[in-house]
C-alpha positions in Angstrom: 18.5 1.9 1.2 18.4 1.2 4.7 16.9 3.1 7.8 19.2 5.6 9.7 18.2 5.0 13.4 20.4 6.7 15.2 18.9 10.3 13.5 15.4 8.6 13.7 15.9 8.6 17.6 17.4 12.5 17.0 14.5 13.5 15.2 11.9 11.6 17.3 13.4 12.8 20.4 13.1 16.7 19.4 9.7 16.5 18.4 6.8 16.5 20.7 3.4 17.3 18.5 3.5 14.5 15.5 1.5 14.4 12.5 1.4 11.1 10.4 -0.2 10.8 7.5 -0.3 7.8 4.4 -1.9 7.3 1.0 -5.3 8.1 -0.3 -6.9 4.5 -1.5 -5.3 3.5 2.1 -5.1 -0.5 2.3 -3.5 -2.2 5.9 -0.1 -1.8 5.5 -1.0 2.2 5.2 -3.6 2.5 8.4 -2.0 -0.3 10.7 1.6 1.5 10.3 0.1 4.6 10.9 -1.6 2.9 14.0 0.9 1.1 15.2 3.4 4.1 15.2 0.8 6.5 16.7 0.8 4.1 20.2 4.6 3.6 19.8 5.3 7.5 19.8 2.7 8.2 22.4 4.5 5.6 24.5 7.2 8.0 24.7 5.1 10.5 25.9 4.3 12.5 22.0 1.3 13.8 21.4 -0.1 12.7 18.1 -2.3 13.1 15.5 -3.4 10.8 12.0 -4.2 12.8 9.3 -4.9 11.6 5.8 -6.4 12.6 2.4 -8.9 10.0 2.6 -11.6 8.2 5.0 -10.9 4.5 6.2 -12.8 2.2 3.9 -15.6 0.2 5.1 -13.9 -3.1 5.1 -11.1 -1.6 7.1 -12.4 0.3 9.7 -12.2 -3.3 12.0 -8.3 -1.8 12.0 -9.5 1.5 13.6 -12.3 0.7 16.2 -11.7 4.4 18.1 -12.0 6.4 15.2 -8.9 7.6 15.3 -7.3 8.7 11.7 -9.0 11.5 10.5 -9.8 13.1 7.3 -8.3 16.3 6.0 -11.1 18.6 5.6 -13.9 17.1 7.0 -12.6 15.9 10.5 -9.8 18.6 10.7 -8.7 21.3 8.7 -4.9 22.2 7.9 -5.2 25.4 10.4 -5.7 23.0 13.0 -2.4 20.9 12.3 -0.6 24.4 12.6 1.0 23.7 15.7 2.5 20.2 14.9 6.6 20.1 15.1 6.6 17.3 13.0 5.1 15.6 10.1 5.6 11.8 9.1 4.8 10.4 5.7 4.7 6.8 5.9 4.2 4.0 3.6 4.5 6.7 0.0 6.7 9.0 -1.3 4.7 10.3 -4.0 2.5 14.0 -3.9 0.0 12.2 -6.0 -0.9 9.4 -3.4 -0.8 12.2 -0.5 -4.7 13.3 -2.3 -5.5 16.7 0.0 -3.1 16.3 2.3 -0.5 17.5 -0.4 -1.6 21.0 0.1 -1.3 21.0 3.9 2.4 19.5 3.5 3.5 21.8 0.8 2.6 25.0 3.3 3.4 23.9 6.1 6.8 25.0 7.9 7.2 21.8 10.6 9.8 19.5 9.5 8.7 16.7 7.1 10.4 13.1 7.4 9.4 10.2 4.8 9.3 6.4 6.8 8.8 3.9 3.6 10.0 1.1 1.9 8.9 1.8 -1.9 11.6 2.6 -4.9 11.8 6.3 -5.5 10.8 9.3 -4.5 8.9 12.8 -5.4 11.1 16.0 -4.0 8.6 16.7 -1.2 11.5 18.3 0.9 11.4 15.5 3.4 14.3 13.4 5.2 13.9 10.0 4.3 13.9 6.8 6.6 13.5 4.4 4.0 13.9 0.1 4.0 13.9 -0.5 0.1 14.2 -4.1 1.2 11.5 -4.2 3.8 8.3 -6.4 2.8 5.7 -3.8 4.8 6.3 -0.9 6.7 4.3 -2.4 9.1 7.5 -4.6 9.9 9.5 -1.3 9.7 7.7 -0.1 12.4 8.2 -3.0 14.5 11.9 -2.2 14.5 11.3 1.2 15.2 9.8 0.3 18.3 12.5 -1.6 19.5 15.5 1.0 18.6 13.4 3.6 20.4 12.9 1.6 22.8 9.2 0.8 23.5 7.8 -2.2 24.1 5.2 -4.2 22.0 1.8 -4.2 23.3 -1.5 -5.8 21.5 -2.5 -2.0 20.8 0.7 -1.6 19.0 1.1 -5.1 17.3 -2.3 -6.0 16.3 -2.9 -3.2 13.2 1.2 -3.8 12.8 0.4 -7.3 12.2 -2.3 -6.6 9.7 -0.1 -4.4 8.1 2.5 -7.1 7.3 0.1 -10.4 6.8 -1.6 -8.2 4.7 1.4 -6.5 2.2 2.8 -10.2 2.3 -0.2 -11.6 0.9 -0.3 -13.1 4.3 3.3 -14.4 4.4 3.2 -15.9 0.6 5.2 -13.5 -1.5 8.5 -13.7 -2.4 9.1 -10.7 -0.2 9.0 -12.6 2.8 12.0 -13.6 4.7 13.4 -14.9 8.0 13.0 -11.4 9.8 9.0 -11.5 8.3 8.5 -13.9 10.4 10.6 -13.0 13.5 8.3 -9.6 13.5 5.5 -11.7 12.8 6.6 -13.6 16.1 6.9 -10.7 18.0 3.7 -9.7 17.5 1.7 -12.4 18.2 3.5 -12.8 21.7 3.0 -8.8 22.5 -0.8 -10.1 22.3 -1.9 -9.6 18.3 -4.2 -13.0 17.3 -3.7 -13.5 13.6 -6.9 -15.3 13.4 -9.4 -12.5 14.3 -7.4 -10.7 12.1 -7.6 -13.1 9.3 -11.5 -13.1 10.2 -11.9 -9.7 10.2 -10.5 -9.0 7.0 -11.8 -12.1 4.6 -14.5 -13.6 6.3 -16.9 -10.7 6.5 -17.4 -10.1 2.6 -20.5 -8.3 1.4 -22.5 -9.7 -1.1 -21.6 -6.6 -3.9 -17.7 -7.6 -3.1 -18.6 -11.0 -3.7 -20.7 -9.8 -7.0 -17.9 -7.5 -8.2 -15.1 -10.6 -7.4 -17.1 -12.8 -10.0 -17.5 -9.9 -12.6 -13.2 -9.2 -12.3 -13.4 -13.2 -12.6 -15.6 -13.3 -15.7 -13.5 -10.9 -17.4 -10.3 -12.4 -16.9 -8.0 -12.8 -20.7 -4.8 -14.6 -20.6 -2.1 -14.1 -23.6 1.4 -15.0 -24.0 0.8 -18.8 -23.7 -1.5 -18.3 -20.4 1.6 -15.9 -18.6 -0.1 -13.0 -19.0 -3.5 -12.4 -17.0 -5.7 -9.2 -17.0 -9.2 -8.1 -16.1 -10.9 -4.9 -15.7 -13.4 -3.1 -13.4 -15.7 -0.4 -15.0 -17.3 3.0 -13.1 -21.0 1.8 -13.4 -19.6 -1.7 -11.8 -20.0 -0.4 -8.7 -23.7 0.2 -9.0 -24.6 -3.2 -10.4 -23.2 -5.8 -8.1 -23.7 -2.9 -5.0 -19.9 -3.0 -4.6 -17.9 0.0 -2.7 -14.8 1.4 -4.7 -12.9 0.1 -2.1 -14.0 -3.4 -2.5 -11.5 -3.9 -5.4 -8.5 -4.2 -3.4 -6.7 -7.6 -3.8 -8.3 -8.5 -6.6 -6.2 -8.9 -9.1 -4.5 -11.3 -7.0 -7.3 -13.9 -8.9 -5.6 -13.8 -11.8 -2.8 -14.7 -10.5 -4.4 -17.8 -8.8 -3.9 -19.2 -12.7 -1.8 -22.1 -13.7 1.1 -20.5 -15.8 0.3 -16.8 -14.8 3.4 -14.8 -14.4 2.0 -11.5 -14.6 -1.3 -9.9 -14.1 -2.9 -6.1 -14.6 -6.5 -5.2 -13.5 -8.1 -1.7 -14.9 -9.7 -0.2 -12.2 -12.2 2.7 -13.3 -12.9 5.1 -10.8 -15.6 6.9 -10.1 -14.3 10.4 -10.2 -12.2 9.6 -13.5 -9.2 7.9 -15.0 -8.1 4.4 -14.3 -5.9 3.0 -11.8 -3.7 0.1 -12.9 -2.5 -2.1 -10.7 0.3 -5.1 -11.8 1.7 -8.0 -10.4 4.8 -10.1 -10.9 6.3 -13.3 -10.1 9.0 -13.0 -13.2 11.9 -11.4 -14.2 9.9 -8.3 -15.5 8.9 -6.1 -12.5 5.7 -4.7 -11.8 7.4 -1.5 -10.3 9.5 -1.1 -13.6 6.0 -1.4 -16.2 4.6 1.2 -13.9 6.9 3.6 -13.8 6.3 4.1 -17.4 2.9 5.4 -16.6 4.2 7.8 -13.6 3.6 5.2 -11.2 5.7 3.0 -8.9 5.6 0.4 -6.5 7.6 -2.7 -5.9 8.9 -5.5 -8.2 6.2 -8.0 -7.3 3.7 -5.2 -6.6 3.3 -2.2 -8.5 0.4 0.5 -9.5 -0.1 3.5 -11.7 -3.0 6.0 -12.5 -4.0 7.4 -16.0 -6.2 10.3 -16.1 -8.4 9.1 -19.0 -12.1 7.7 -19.1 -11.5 6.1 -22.3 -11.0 2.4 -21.3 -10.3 1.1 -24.8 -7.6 3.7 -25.2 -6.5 3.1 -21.4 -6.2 -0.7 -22.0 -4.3 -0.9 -25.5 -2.0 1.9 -24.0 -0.8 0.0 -20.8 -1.2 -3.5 -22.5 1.0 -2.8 -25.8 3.9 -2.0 -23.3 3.0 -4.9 -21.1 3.2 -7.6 -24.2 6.8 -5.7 -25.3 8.0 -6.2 -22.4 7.4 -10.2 -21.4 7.9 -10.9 -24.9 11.3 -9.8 -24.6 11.5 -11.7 -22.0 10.2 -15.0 -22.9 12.1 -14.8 -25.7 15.5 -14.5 -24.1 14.4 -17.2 -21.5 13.5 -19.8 -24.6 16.7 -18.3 -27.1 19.5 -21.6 -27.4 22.3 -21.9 -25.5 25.0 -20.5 -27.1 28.2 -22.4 -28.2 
């Protein structure tokens, strides 16, 4: 699926009070797109507003030095957002990743657009403007700048530029292609400095991340010959290394750091219940098709899913019996003889 500009310039054009909004458990791609496209719309002279169901993590508020994206009920209530024209989803197209915002979207009367690049979608009555093939929306929005016609400024391209480096796994997944890096290029000359950036997100670890990266570390199980990886995170871990919730992001990316690992799946335990699972691929099997089975989604590389249970045992044997079926299948197929 592939963007629609010329109605993305209609719609844009006839709206002048924008809402944006993205996912709760926000990570850069989520708050730099939603940053980014805030100072490309007010270019054009919109007035607008970021409104999500969650608070900017600690170790991401570097991407948000005005204090800018607010929280649904605490900064702002939905009466408030009555008189917006306009509401833009970006970067999810699922109610369950919207957290409180859901409400304020389901009654409200403003138009609704989606502007995403996952697989799928929930029926949340919105037009979509979606690149299945783009590798961040961050990268998305770079093009939008240029077919609205605004040009790229540090204030536009840094948190851009965090959004891509960062749902790239900094320009290392398979995702990434020749236009990654022509955006990438763009950005840097409109004044974004990838090392600050770089800095700013993995050179100022606290000690409890640092506690909880060794604990996902001393955890890690490898089956299937050393292809399959996992690790898990537990509620109380939180408390004993002094860790935020938010300090698991990217973690599961260690187990993929393993010689022979082709897929990987951390348990993350969260404080106000159930697990989040989150997979990763670099084989045929993709991480967006194992989590779809659990109500989740993602991309093939990059995929997540939550299940609303406090019992880990039961959580782990539930998500991994499907995860063994499914690259067993597929190692199996991979090592069957030629035939003839």
């Amino acid at each position: 699926m592939q963007v629609d500009w010329p109605r993305f310039r209609e719609v844009i054009k006839d709206a002048q009070n924008i809402i944006l909004t993205s996912h709760i458990r926000p990570d850069c791609d989520a708050l730099g797109s939603c940053l980014g496209m805030a100072k490309i719309l007010e270019a054009l002279g919109k007035q607008v507003r970021i409104v999500c169901g969650q608070e900017v993590p600690p170790n991401l508020k570097f991407i948000d030095p005005t204090n800018r994206i607010m929280c649904i009920n605490k900064d702002i209530t939905a009466e408030e957002l009555a008189d917006a024209d306009l509401h833009m989803i970006l970067d999810t197209s699922a109610w369950i990743q919207l957290g409180d915002m859901a409400d304020v979207i389901r009654n409200s009367t403003y138009k609704k657009i989606i502007f995403d690049h996952h697989l799928g979608e929930d029926d949340i009555d919105a037009e979509l403007f979606k690149n299945t093939n783009a590798e961040a929306v961050g990268r998305m929005a770079v093009n939008a700048a240029a077919e609205l016609g605004v040009e790229l400024t540090a204030e536009i391209a840094t948190p851009l530029f965090a959004a891509l480096a960062t749902d790239t796994g900094w320009f290392r997944f398979a995702s990434v292609k020749e236009e990654t890096y022509l955006a990438a290029a763009k950005m840097v000359n409109a004044g974004a400095l990838p090392s600050k950036i770089y800095g700013q997100l993995y050179e100022h670890e606290t000690v409890g991340r640092v506690r909880l990266r060794g604990t996902v570390l001393a955890r890690i199980e490898t089956e299937l010959q050393g292809r399959l990886a996992h690790t898990f995170i537990l509620p109380d871990d939180y408390e004993k290394t002094g860790a935020q919730p938010t300090d698991t992001e990217d973690l599961i990316n260690l187990a993929l750091e393993i010689d022979g690992t082709v897929f990987a799946v951390i348990f993350v335990g969260l404080v106000d219940g159930g697990y989040k699972i989150s997979f990763r691929s670099r084989c045929e099997s993709g991480a967006n098709e194992v989590a779809t089975e659990f109500g989740g989604g993602g991309h093939k590389a990059a995929a997540g899913a939550f299940i609303a249970n406090d019992d880990f045992e039961a959580v782990q044997k539930q998500i991994l019996t499907h995860v063994r079926t499914v690259l067993s299948k597929e190692f199996s197929k991979s090592q069957s003889p030629p035939k003839g």
